[in-house]
PyMOL CGO cylinders between C-alpha atoms (Angstrom):
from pymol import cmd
from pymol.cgo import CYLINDER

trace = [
    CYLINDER, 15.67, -15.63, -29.65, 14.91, -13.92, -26.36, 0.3, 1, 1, 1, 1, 1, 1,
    CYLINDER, 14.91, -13.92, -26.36, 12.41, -11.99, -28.03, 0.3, 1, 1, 1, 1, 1, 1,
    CYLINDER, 12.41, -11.99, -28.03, 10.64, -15.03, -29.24, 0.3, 1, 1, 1, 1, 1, 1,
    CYLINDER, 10.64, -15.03, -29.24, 10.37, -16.53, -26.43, 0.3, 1, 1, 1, 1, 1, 1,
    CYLINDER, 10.37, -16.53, -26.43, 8.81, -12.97, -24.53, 0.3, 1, 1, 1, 1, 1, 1,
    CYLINDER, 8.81, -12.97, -24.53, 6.22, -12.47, -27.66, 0.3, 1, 1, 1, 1, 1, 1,
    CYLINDER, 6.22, -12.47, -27.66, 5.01, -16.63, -27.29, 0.3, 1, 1, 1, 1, 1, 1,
    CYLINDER, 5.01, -16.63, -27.29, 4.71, -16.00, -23.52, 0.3, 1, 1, 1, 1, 1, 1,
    CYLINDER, 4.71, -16.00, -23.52, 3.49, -13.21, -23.60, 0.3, 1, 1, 1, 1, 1, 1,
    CYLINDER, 3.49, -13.21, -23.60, 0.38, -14.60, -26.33, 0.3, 1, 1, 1, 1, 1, 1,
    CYLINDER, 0.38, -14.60, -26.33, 0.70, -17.64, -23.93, 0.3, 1, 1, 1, 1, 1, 1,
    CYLINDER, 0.70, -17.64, -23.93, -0.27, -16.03, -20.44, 0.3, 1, 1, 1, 1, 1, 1,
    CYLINDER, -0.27, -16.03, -20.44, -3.01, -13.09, -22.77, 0.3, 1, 1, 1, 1, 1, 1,
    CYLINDER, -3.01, -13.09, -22.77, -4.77, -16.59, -24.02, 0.3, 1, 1, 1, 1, 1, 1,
    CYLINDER, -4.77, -16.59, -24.02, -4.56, -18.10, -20.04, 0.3, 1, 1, 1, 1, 1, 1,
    CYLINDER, -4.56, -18.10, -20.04, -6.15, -15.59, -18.70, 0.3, 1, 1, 1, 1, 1, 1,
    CYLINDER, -6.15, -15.59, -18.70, -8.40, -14.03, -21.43, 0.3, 1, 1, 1, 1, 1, 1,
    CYLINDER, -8.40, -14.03, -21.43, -6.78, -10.80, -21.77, 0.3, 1, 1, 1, 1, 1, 1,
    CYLINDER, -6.78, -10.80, -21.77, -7.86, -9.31, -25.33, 0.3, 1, 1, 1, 1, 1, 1,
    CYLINDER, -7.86, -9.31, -25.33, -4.90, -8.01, -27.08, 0.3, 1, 1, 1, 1, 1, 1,
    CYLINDER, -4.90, -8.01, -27.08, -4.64, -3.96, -27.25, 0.3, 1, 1, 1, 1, 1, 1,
    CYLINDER, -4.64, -3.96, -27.25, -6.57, -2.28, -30.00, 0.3, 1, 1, 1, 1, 1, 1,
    CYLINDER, -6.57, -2.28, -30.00, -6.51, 1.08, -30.65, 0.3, 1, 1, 1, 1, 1, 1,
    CYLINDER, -6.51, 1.08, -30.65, -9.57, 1.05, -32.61, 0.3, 1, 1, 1, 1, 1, 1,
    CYLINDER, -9.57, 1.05, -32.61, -11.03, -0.49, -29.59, 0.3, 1, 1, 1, 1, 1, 1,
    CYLINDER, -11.03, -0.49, -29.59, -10.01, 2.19, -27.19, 0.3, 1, 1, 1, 1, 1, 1,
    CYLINDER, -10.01, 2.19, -27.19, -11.33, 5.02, -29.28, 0.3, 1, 1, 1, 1, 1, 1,
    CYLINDER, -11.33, 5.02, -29.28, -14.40, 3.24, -29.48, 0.3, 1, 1, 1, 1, 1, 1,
    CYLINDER, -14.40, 3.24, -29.48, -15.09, 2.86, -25.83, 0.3, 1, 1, 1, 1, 1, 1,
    CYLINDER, -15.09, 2.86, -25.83, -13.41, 6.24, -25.05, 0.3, 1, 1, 1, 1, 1, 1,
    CYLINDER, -13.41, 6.24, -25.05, -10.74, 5.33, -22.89, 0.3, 1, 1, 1, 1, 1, 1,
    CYLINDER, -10.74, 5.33, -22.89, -8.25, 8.61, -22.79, 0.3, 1, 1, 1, 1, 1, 1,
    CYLINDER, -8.25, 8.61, -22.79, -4.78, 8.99, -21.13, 0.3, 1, 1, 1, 1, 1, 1,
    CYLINDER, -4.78, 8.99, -21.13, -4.38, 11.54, -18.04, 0.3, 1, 1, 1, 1, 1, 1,
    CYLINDER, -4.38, 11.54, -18.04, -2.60, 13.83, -20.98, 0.3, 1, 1, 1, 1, 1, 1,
    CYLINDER, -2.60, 13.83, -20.98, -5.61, 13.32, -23.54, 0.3, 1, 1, 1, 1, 1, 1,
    CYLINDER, -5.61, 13.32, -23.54, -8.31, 13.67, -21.16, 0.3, 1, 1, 1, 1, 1, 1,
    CYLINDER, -8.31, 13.67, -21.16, -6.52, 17.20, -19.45, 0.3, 1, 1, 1, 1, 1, 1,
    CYLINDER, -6.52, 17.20, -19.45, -6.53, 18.00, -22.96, 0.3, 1, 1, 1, 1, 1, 1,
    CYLINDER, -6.53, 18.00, -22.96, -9.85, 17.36, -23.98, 0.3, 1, 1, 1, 1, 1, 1,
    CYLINDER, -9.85, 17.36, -23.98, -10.76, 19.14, -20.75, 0.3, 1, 1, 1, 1, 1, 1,
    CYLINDER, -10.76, 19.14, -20.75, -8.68, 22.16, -21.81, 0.3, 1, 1, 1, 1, 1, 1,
    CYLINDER, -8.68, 22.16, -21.81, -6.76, 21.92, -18.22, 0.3, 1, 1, 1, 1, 1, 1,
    CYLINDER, -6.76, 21.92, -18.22, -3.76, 20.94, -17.26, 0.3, 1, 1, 1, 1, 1, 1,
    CYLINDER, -3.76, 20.94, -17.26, -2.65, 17.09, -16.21, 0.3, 1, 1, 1, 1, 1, 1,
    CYLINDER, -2.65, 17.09, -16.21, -1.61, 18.08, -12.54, 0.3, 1, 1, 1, 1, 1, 1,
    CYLINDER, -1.61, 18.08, -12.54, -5.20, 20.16, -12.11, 0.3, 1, 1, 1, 1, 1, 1,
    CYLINDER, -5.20, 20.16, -12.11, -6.97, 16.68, -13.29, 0.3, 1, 1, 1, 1, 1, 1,
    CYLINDER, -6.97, 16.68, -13.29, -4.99, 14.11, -11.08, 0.3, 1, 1, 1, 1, 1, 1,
    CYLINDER, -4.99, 14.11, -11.08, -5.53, 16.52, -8.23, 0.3, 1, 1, 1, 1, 1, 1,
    CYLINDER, -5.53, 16.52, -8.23, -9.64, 16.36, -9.32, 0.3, 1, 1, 1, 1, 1, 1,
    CYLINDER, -9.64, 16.36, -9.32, -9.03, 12.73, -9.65, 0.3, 1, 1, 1, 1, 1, 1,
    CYLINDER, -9.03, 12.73, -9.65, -7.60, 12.45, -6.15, 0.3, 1, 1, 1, 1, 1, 1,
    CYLINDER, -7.60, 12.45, -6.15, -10.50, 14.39, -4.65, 0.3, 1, 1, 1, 1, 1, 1,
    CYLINDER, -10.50, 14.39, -4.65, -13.19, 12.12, -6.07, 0.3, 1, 1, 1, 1, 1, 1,
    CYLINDER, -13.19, 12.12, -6.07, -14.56, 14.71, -8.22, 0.3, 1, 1, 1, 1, 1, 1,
    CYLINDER, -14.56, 14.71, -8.22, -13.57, 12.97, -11.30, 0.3, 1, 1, 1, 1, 1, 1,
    CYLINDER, -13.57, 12.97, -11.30, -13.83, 9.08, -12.40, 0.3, 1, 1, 1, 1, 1, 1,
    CYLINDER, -13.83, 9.08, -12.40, -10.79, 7.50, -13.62, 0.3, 1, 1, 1, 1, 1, 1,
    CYLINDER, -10.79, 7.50, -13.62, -8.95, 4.55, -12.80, 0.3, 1, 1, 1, 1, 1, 1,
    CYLINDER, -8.95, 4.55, -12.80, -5.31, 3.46, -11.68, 0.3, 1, 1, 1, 1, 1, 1,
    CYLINDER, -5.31, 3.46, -11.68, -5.31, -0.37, -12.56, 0.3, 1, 1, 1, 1, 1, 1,
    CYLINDER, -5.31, -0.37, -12.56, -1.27, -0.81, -11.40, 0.3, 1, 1, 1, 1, 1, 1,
    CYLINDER, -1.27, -0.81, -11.40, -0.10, 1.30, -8.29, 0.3, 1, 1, 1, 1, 1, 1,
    CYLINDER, -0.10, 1.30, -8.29, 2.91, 2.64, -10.88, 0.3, 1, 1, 1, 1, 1, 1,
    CYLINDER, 2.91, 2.64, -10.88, 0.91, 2.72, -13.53, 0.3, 1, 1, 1, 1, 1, 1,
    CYLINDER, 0.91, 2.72, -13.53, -0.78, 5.57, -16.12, 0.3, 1, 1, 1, 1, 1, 1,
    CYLINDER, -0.78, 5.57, -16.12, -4.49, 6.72, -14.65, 0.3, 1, 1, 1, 1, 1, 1,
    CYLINDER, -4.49, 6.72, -14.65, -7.26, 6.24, -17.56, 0.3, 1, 1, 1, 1, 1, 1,
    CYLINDER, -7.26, 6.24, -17.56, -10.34, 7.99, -17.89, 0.3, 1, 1, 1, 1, 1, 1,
    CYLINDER, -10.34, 7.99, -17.89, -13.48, 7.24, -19.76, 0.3, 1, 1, 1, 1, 1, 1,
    CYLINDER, -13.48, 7.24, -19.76, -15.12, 10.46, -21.71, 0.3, 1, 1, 1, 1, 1, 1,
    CYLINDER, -15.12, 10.46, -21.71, -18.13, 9.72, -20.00, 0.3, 1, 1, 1, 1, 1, 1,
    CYLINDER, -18.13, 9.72, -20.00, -16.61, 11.12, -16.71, 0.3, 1, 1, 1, 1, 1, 1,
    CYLINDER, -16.61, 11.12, -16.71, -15.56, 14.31, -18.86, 0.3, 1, 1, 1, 1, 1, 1,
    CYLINDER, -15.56, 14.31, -18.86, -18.77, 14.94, -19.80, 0.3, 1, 1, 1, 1, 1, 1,
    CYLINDER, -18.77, 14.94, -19.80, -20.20, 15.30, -16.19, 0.3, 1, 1, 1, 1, 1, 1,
    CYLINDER, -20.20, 15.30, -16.19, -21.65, 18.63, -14.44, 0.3, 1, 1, 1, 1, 1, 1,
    CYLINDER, -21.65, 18.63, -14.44, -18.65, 18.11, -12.00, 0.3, 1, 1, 1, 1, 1, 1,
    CYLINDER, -18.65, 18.11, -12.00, -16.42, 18.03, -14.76, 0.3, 1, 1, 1, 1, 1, 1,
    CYLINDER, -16.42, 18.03, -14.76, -17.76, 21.69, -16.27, 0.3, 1, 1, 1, 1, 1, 1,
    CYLINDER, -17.76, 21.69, -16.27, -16.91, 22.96, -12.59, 0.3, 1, 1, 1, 1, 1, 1,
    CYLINDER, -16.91, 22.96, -12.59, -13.59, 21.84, -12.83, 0.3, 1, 1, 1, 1, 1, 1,
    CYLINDER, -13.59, 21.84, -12.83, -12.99, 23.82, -16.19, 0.3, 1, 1, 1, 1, 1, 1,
    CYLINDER, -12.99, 23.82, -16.19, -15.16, 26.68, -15.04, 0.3, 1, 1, 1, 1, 1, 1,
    CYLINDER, -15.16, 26.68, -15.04, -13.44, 26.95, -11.85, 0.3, 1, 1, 1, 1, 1, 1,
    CYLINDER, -13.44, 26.95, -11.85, -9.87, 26.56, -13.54, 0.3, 1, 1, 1, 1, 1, 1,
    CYLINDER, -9.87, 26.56, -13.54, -10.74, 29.30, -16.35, 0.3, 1, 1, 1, 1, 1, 1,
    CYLINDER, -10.74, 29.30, -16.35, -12.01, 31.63, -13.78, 0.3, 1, 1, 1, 1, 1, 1,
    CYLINDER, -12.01, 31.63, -13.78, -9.21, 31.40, -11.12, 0.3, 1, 1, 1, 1, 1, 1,
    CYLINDER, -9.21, 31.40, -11.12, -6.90, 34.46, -10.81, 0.3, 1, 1, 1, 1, 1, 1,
    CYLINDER, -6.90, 34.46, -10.81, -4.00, 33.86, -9.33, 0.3, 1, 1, 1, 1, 1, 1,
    CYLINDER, -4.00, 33.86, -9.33, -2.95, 36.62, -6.83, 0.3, 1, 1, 1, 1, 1, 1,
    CYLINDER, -2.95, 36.62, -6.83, -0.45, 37.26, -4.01, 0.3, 1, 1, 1, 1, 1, 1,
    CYLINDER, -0.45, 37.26, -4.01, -0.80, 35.93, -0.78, 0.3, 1, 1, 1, 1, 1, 1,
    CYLINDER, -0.80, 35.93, -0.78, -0.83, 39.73, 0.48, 0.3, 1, 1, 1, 1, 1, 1,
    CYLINDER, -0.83, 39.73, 0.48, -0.91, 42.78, -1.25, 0.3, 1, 1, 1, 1, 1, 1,
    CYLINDER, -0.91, 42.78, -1.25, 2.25, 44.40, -2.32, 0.3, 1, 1, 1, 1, 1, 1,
    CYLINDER, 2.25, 44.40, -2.32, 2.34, 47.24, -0.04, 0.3, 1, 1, 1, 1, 1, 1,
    CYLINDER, 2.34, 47.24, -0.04, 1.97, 44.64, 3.09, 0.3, 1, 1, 1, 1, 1, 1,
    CYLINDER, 1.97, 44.64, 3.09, 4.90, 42.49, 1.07, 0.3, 1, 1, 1, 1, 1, 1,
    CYLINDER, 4.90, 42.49, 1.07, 8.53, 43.44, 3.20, 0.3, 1, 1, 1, 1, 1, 1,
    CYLINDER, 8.53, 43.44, 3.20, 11.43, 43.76, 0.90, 0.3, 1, 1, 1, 1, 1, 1,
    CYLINDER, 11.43, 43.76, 0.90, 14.46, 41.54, 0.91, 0.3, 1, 1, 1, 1, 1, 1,
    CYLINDER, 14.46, 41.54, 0.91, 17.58, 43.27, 2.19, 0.3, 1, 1, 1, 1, 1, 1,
    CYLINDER, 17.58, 43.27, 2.19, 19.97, 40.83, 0.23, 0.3, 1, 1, 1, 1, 1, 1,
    CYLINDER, 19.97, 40.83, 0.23, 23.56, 41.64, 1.56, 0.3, 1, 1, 1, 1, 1, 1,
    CYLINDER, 23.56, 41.64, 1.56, 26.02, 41.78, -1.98, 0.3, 1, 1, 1, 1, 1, 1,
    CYLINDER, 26.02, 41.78, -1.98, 29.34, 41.44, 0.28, 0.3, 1, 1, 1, 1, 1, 1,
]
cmd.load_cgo(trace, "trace")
């Protein structure tokens, strides 16, 4: 019965304040993507895109302070974007200092 009453509230408060219900058809449509589909569409990872997000160099949006981020594909398909990807692809990763400047650990095995 609890469940009843959740689902009728629920229907009750959507109808109150005019809040469509979710449709995935919808979504697709207006190409709203998860942090995880847009990374993905990107071909980077999810931490490299929230930290882009975070810098203002790509549009999303964080309705609910605990909530998921969503992007629109439009804001993938920006010049900004393609420096993101080109910047990720073409980053090396390499040691702070070359090996030879690099001391050894003397790691006592008493």
């Amino acid at each position: 019965m609890g469940n009843r009453w959740t689902r009728e509230r629920v229907i009750s408060l959507r109808s109150h304040h005019g809040i469509p219900r979710y449709s995935e058809e919808q979504r697709k449509a207006e190409g709203w993507l998860s942090l995880t589909e847009a990374a993905a569409h990107l071909g980077v990872s999810g931490i490299t895109l929230r930290l882009a997000i975070e810098r203002g160099e790509i549009e999303a949006e964080h309705p609910l302070p605990d909530g998921p981020w969503v992007l629109n594909r439009r804001g993938l398909e920006t010049g900004t974007a393609a420096q993101l990807v080109e910047r990720t692809r073409g980053h090396k990763r390499a040691p702070a200092l070359a090996v030879h400047n690099q001391g050894l650990l003397d790691l006592s095995v008493t």
